[in-house]
Backbone of each chain as ProteinMPNN parsed JSONL, in Angstrom:
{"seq_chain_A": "XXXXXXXXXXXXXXXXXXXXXXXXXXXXXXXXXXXXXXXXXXXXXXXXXXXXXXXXXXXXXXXXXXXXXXXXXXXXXXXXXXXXXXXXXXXXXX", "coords_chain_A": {"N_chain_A": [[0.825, -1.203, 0.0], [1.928, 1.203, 1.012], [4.027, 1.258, -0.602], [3.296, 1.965, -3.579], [1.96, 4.432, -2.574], [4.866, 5.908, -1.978], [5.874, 5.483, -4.509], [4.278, 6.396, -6.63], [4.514, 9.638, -5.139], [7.018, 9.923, -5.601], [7.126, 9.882, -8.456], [5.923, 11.982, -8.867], [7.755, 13.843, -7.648], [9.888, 14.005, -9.379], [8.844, 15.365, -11.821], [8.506, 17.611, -10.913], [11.179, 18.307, -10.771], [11.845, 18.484, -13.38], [10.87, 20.755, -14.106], [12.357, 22.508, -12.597], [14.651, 22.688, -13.849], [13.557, 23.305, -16.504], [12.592, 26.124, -15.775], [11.843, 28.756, -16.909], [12.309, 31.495, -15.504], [13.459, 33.301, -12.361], [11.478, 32.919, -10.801], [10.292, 30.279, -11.21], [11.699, 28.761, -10.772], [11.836, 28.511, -7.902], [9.536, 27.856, -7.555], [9.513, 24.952, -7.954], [11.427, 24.31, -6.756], [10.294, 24.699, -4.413], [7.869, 23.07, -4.559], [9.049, 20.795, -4.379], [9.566, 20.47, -1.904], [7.677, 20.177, -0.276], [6.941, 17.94, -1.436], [8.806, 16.229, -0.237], [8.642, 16.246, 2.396], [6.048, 14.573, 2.328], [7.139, 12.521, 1.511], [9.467, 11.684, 3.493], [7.126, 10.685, 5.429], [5.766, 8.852, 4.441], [7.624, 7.05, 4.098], [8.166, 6.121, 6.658], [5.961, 5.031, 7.373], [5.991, 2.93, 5.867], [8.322, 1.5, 6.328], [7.387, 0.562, 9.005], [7.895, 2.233, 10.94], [6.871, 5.069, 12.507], [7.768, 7.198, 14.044], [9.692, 9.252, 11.701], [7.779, 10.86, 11.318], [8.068, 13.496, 13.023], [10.654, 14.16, 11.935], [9.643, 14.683, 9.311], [7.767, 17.361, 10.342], [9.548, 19.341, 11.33], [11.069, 19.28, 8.162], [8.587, 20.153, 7.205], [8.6, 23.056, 8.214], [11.635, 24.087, 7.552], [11.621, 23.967, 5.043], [9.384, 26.134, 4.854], [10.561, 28.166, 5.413], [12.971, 28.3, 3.893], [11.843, 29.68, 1.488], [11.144, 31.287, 1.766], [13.297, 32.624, 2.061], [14.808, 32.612, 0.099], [12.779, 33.907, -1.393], [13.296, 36.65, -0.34], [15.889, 37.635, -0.693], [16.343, 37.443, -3.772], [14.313, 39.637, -4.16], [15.227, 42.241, -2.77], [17.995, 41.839, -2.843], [19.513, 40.994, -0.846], [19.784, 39.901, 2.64], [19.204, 40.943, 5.112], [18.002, 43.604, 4.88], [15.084, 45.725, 4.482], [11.916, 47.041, 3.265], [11.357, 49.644, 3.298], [13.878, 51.109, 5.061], [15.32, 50.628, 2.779], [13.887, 52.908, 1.397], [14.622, 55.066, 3.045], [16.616, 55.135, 2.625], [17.215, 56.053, 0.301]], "CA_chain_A": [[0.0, 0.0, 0.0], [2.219, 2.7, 0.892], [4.996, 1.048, -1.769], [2.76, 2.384, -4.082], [2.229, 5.715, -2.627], [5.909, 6.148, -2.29], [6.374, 5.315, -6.339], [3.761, 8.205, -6.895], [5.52, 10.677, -4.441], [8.809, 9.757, -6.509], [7.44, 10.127, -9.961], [5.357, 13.644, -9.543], [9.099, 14.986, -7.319], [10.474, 13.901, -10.603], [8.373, 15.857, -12.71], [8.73, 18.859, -10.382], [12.59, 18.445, -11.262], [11.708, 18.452, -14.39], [10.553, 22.016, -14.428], [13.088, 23.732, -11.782], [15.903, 23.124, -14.479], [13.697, 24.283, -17.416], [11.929, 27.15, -15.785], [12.397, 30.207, -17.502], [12.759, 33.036, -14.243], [13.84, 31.872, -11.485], [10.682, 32.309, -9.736], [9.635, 28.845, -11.699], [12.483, 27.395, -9.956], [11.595, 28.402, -6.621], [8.099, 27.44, -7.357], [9.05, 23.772, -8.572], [11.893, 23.745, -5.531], [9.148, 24.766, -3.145], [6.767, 22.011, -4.72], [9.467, 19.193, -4.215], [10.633, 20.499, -0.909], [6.248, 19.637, -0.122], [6.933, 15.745, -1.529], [9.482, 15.571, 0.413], [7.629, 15.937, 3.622], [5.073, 13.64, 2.173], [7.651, 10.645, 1.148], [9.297, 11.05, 4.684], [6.13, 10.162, 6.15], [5.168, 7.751, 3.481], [8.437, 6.182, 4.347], [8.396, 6.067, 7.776], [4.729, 4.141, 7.283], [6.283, 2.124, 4.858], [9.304, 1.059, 7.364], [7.133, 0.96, 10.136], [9.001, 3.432, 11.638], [5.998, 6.526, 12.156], [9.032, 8.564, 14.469], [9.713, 10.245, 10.596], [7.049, 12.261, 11.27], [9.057, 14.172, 13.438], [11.556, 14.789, 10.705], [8.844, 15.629, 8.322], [7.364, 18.332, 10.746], [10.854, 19.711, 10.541], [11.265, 19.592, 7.407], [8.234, 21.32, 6.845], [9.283, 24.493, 8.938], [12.755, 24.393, 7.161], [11.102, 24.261, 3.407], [9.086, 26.906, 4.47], [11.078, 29.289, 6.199], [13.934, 28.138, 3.116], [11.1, 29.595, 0.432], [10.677, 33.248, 2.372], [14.892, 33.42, 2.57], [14.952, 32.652, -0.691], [12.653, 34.842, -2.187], [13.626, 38.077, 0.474], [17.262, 37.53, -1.139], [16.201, 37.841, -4.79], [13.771, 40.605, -4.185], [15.994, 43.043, -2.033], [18.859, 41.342, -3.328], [19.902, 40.93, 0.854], [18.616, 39.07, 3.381], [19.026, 41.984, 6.357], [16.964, 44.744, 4.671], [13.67, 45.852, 4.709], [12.238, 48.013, 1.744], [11.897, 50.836, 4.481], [15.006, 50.655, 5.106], [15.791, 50.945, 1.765], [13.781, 53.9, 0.787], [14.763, 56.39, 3.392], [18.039, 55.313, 2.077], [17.278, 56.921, -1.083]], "C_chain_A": [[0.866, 1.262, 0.0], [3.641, 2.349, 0.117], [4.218, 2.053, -3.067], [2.646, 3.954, -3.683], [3.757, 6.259, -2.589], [6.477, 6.037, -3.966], [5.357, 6.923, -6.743], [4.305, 9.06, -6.591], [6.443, 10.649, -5.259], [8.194, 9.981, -7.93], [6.704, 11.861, -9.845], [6.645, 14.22, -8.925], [9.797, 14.886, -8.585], [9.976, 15.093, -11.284], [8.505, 17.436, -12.366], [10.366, 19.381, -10.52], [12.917, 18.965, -12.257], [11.644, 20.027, -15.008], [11.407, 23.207, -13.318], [14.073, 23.442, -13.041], [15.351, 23.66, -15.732], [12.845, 25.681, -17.308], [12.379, 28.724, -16.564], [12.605, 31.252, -16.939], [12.918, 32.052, -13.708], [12.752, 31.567, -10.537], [9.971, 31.162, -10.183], [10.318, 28.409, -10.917], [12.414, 27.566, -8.529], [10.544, 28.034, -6.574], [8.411, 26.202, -7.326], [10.515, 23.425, -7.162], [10.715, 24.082, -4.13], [8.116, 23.215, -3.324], [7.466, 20.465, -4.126], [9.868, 19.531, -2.816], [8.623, 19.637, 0.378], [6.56, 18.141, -0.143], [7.972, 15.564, -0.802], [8.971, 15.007, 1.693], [7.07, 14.955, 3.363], [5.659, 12.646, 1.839], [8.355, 10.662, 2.765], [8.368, 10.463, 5.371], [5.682, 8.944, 5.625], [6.348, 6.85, 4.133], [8.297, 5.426, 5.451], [7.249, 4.81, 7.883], [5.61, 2.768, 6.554], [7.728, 0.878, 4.972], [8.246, 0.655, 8.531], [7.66, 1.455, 11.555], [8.064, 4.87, 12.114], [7.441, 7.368, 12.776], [9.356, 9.279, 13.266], [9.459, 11.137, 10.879], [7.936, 13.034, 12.099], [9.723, 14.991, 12.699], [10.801, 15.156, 9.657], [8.267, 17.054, 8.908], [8.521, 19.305, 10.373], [11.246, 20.602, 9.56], [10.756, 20.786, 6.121], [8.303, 22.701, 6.837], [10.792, 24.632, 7.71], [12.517, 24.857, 5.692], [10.377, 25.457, 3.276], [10.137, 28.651, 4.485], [12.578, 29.739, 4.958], [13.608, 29.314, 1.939], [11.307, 31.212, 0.765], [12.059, 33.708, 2.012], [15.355, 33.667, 1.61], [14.647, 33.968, -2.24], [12.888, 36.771, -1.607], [15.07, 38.957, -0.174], [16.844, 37.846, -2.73], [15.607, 38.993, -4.879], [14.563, 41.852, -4.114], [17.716, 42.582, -2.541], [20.322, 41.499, -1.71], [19.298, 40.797, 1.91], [18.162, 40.232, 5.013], [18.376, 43.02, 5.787], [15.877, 44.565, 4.396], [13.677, 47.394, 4.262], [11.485, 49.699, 2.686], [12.641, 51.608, 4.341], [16.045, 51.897, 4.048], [15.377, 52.601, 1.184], [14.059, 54.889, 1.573], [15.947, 56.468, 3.18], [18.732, 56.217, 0.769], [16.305, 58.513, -0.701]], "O_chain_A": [[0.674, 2.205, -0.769], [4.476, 3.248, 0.223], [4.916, 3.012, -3.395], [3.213, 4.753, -4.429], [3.88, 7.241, -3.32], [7.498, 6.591, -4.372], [5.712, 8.07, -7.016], [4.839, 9.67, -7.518], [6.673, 11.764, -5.728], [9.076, 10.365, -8.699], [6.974, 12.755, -10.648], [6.954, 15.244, -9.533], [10.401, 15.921, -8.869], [10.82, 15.987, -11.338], [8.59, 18.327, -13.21], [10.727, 20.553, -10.407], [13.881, 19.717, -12.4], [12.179, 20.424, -16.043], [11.16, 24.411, -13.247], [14.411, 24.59, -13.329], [16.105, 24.41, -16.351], [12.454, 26.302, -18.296], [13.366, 29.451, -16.453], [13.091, 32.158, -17.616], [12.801, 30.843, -13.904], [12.711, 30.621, -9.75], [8.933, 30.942, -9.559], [9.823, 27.581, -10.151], [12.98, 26.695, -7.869], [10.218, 27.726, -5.428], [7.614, 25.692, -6.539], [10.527, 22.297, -6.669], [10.626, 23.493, -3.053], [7.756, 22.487, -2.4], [6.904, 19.469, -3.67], [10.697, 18.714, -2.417], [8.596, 18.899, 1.363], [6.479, 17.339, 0.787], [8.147, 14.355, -0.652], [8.864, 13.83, 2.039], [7.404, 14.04, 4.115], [4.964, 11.633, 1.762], [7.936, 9.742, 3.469], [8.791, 9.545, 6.073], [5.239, 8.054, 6.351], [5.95, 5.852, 4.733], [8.287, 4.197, 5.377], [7.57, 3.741, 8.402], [5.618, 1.659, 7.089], [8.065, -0.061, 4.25], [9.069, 0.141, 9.29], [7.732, 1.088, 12.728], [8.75, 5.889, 12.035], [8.1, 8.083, 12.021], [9.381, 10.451, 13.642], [10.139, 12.162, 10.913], [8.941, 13.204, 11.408], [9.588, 16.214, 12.661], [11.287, 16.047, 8.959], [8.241, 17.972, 8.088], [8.512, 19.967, 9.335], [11.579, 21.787, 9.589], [11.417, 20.902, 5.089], [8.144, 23.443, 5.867], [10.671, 25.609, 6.97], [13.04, 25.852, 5.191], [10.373, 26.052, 2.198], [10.241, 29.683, 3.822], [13.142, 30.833, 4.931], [14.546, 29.905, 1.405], [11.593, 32.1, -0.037], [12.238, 34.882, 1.689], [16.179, 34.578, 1.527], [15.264, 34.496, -3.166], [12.695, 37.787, -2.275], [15.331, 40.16, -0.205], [17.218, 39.007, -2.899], [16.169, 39.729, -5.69], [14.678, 42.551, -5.12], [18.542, 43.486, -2.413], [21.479, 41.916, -1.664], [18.32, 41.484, 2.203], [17.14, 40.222, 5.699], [18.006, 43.638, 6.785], [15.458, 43.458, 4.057], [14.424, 48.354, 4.447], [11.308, 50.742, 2.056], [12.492, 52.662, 3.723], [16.749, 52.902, 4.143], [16.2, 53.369, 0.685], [13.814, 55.955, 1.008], [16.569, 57.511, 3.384], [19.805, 56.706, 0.415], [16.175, 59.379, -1.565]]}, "seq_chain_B": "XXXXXXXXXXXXXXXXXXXXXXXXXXXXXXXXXXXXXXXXXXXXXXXXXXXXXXXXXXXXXXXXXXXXXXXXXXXXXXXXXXXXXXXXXXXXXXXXXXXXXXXXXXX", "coords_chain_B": {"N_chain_B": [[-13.274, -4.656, 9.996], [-11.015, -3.794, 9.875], [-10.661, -4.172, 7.273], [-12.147, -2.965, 6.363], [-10.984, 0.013, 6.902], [-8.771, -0.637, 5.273], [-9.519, -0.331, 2.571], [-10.447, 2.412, 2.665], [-7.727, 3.329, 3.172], [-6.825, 2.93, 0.804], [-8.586, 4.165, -1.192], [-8.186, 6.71, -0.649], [-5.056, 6.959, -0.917], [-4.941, 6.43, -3.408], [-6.338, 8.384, -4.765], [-5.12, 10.701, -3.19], [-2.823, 10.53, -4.883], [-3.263, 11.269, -7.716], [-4.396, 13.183, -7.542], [-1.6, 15.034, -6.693], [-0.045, 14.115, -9.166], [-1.146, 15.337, -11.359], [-1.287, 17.982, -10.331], [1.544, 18.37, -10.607], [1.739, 18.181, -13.543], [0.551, 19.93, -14.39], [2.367, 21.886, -13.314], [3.984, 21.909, -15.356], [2.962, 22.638, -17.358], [1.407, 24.944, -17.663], [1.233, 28.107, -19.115], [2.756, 30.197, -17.513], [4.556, 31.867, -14.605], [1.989, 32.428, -12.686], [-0.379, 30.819, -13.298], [1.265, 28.451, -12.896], [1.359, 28.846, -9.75], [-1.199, 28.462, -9.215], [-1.678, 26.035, -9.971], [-0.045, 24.652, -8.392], [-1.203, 24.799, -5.895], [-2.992, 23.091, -5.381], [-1.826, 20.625, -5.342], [-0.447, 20.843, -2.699], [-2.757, 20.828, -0.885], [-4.972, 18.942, -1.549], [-3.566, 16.959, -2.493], [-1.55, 16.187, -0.521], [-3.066, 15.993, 1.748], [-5.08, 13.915, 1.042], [-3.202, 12.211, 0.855], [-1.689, 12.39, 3.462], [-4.318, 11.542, 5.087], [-4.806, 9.009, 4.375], [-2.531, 7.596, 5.824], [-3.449, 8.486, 8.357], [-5.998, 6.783, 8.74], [-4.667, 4.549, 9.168], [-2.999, 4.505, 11.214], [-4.11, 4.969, 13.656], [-5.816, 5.951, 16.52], [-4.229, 8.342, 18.396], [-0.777, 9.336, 19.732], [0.298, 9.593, 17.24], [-1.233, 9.884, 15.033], [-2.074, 12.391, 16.231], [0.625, 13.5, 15.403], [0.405, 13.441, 12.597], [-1.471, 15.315, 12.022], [-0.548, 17.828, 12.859], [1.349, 17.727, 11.228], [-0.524, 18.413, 8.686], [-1.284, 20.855, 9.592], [0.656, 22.435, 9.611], [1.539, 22.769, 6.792], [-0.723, 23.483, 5.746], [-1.055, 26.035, 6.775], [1.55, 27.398, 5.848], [1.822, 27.109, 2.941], [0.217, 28.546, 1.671], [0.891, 31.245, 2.029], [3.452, 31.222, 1.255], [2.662, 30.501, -1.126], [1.608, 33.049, -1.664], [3.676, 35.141, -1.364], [5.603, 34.555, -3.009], [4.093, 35.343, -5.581], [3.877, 37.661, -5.372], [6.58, 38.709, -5.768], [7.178, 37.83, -7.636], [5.647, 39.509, -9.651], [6.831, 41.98, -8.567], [8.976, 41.542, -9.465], [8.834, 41.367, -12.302], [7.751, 40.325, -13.848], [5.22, 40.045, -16.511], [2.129, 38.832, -16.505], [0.103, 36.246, -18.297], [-1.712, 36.597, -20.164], [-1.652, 39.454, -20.403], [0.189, 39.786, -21.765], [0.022, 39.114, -24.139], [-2.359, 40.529, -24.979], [-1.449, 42.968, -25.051], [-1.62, 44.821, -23.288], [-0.739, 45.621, -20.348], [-1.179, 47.123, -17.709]], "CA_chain_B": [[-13.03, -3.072, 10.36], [-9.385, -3.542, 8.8], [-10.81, -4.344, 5.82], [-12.867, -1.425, 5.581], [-9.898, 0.827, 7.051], [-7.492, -1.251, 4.225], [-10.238, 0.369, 1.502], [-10.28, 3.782, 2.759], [-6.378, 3.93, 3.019], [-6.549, 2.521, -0.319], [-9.236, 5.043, -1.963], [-7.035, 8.054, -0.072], [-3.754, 7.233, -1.686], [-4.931, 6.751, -5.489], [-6.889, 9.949, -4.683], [-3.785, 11.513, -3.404], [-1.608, 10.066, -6.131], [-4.054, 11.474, -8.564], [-4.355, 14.909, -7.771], [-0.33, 15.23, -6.744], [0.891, 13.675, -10.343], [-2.135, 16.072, -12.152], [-1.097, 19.284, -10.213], [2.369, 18.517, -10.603], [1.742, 17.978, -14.897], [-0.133, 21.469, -14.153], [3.157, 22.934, -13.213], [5.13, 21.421, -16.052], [2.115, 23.025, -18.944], [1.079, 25.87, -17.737], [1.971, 28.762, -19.958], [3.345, 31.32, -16.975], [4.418, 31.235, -13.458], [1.0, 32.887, -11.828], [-1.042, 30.026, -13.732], [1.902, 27.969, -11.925], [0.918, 28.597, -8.537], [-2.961, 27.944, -9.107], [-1.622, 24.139, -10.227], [0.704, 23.85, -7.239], [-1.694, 24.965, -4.552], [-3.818, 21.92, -5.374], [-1.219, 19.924, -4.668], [-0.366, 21.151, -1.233], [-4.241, 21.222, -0.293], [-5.815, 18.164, -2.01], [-2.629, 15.869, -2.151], [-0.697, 16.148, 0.693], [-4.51, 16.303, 2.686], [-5.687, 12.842, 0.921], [-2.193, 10.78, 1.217], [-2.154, 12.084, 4.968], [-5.457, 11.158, 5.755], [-4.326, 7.638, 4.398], [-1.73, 7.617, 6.81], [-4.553, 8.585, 9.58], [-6.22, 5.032, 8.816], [-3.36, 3.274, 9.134], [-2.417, 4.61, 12.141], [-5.268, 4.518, 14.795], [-5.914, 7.059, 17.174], [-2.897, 8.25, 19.311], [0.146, 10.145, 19.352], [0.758, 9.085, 15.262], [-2.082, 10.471, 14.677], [-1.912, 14.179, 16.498], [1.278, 14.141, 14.433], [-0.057, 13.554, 11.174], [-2.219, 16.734, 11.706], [0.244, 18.734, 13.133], [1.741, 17.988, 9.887], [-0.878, 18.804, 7.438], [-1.699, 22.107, 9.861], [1.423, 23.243, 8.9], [1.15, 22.487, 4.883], [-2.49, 24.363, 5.149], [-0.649, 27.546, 7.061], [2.541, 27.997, 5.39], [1.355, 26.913, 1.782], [-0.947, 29.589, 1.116], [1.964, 32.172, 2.757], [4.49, 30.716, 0.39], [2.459, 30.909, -2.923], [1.326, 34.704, -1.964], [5.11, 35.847, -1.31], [6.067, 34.039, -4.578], [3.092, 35.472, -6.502], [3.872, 39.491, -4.744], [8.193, 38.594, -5.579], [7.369, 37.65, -9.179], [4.925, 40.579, -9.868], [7.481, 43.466, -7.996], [9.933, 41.287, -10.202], [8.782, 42.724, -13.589], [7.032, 39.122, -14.741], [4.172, 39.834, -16.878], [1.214, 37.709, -16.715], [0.454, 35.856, -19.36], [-2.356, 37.171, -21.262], [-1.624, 40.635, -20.255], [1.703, 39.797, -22.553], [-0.916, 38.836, -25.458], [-3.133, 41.521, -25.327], [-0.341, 44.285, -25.077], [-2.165, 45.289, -21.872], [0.325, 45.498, -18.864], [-1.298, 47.896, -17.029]], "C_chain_B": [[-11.949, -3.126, 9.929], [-9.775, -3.26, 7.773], [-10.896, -2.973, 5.559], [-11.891, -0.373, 5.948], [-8.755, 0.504, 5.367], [-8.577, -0.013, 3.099], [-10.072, 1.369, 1.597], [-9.07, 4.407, 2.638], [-6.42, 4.258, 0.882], [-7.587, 4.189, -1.422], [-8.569, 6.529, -1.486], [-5.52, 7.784, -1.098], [-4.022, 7.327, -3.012], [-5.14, 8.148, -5.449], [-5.71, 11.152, -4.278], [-2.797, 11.625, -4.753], [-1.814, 11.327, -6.91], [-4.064, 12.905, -8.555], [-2.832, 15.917, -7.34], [0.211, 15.424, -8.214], [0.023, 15.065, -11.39], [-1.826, 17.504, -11.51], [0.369, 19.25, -10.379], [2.584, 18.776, -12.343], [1.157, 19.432, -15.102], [1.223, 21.929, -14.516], [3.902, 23.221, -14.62], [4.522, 22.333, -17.175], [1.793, 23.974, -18.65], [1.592, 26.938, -18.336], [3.107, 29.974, -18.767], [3.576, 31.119, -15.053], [3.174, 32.099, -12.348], [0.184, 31.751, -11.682], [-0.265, 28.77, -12.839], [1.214, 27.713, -10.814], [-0.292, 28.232, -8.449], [-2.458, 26.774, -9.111], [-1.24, 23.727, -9.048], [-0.202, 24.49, -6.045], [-2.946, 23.438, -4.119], [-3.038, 20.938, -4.829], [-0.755, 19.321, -3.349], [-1.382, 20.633, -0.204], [-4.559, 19.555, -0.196], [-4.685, 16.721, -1.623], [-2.139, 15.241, -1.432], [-1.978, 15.62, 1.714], [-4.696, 14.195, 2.368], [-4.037, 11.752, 1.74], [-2.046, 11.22, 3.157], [-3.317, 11.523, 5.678], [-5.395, 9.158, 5.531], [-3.547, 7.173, 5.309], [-2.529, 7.332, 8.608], [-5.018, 7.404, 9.738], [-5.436, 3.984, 9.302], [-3.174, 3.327, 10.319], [-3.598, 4.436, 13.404], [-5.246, 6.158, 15.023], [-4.693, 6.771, 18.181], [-2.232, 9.358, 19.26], [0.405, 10.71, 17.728], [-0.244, 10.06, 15.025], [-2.122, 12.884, 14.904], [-0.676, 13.855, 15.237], [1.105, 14.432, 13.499], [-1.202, 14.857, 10.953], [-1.591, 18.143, 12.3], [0.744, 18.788, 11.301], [0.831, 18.851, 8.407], [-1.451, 20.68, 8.361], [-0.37, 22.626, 8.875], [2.035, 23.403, 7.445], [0.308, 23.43, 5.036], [-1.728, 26.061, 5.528], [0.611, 27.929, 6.342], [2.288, 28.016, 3.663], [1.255, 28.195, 1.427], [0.264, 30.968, 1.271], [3.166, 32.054, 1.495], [4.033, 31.825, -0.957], [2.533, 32.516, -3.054], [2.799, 35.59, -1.81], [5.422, 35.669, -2.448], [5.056, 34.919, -5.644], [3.586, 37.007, -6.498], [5.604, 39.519, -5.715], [7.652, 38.948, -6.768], [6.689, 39.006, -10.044], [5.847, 41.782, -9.94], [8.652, 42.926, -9.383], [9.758, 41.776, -11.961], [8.068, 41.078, -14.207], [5.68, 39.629, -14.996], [3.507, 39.147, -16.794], [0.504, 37.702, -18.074], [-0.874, 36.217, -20.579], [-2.717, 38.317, -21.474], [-0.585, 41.282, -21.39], [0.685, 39.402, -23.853], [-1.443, 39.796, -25.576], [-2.696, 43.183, -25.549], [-1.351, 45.208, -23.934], [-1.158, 44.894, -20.496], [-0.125, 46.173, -18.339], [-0.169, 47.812, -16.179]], "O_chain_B": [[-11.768, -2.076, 9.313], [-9.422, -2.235, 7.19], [-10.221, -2.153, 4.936], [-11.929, 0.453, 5.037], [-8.202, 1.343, 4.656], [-8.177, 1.147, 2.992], [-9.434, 1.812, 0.642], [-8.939, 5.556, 2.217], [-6.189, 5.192, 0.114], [-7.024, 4.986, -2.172], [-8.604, 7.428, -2.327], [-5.155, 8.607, -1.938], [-3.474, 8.147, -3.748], [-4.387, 8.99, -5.938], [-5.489, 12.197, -4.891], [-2.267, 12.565, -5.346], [-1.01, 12.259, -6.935], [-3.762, 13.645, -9.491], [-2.783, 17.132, -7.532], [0.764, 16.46, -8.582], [0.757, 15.705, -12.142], [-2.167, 18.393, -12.29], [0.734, 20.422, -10.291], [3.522, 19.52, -12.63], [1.437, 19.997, -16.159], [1.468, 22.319, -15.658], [4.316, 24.317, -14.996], [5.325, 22.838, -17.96], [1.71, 24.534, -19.743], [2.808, 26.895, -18.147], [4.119, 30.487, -19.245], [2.878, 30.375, -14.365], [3.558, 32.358, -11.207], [-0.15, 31.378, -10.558], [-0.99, 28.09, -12.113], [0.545, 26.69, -10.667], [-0.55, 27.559, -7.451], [-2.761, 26.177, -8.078], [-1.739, 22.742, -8.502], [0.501, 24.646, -5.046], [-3.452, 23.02, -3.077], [-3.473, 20.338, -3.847], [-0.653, 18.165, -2.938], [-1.133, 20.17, 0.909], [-4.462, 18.925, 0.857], [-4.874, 15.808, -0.819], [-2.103, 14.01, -1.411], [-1.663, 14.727, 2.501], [-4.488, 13.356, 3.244], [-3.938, 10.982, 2.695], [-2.299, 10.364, 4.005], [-3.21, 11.071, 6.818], [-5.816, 8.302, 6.309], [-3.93, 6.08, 5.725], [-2.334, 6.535, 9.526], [-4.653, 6.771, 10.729], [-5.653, 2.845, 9.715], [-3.124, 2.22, 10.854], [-3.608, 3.332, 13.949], [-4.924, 7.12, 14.325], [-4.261, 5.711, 18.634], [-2.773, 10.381, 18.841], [0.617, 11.83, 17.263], [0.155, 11.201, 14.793], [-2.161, 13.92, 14.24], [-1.086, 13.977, 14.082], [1.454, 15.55, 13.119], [-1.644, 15.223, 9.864], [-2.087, 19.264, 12.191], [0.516, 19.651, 10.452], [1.289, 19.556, 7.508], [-1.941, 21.56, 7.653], [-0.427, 23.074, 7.729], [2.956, 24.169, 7.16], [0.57, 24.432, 4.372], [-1.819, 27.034, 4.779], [0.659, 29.156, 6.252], [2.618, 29.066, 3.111], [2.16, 28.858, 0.92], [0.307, 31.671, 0.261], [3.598, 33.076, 0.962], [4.414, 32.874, -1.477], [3.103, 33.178, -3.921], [2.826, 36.75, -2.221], [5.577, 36.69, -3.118], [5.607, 35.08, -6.733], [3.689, 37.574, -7.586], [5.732, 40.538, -6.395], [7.567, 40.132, -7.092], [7.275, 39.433, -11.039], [5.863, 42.532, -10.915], [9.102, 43.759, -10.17], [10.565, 42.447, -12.604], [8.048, 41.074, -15.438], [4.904, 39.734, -14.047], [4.114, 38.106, -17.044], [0.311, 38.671, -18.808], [-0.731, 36.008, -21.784], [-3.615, 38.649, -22.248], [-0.439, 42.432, -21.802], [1.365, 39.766, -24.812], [-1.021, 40.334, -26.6], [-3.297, 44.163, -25.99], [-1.609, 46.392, -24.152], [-1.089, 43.818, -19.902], [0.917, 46.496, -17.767], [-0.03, 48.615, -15.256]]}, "name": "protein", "num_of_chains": 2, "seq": "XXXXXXXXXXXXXXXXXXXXXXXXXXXXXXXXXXXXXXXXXXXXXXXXXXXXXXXXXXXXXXXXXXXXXXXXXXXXXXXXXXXXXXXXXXXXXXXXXXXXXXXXXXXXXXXXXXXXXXXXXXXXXXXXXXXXXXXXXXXXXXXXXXXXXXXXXXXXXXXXXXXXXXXXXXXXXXXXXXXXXXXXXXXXXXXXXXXXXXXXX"}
C-alpha cells in the first residue's frame, strides 16, 4: 500500500525536477523547488509508514518548517537582493 | 473493520496520487508562473490532505495520529503564505502575466 504511494511521491518529485531546471525566471524554480521540498515531507512520512518506523514524522514536521522558512529566505534575497533589509530601510536610504 | 480501514487507506492514496501527479503535470504546462501557482496549490491542499489522511487510517488514534495533523496544519498555514510571497516577488519582479503579454495590456 504505501509502496505504491511512495512510487507516486517519486514520480510527480520527478516531474517537479523536471521544471526547476527548465523554468524560464527563477521564480519557476523556486516554485518547482518549493513544490518538491512539499513531496518531500510527504515521502518522509510515506516512508516512515512504509518502514514501520511513524518517528519520521518528526523529521517531516521539521522539514516542513525548514522548506518553508527556506522559500521566504529565498525569495527576500532575490527581491531586495539581501537578506538583512527591509524596503523601508531601503527607501529612506534613497 | 481492517478491511474497511485497508479500503479507505486505499481510496485516499490513489486519490492523493491522482491529484499530486495532475497538479504537478499542471506545473510542467502551464503557460506562466502565476497560472503555476494555481496548479501547485492543489497539490499542497488536495494531495498532501488525501495521502495524509491515508496515513490517519493506518495509524489509529494516538500520538501518530496528532502528528499527522500537526503535519498537514502546517502544509495548510505555510502553503498559502508561500504561494502569496512568490506570486507578490514575481509581480514586484517585472514578470508579466500571461495574457496581459498577449493583449499588449500590462497595465
Amino acid at each position: 500500500m504505501f509502496a505504491t504511494a511512495t512510487a507516486g511521491v517519486l514520480v510527480s518529485m520527478s516531474l517537479a525536477m523536471v521544471r526547476a531546471v527548465l523554468g524560464p525566471t527563477v521564480y519557476d524554480r523556486v516554485l518547482a523547488v518549493n513544490t518538491f521540498g512539499t513531496k518531500t515531507v510527504l515521502l518522509i512520512a510515506v516512508l516512515g509508514f512504509l518502514t514501520e518506523r511513524p518517528e519520521f514524522l518528526d523529521l517531516a514536521i521539521v522539514y516542513a518548517l525548514i522548506n518553508f522558512i527556506g522559500t521566504i529566505a529565498v525569495l527576500k534575497f532575490f527581491e531586495y537582493g539581501d537578506l538583512g533589509r527591509t524596503r523601508r530601510v531601503e527607501e529612506e536610504a534613497d | 473493520m481492517g478491511l474497511v480501514l485497508d479500503v479507505l487507506s486505499w481510496v485516499s492514496i490513489v486519490g492523493g496520487m491522482f491529484f499530486m501527479i495532475v497538479g504537478t503535470v499542471g506545473i510542467l504546462r502551464m503557460p506562466d508562473i502565476y497560472t503555476r501557482l494555481h496548479a501547485a496549490g492543489m497539490t499542497d491542499t488536495l494531495g498532501a490532505g488525501l495521502l495524509l489522511l491515508a496515513m490517519c487510517f493506518q495509524a489509529g488514534f494516538g500520538l501518530i495520529m496528532v502528528r499527522l495533523i500537526i503535519v498537514y496544519a502546517l502544509l495548510l498555514f505555510t502553503s498559502p503564505i508561500g504561494t502569496h510571497a512568490l506570486a507578490r516577488a514575481a509581480l514586484s519582479g517585472g514578470v508579466v502575466p500571461y495574457r496581459a503579454k498577449v493583449e499588449g495590456d500590462t497595465t
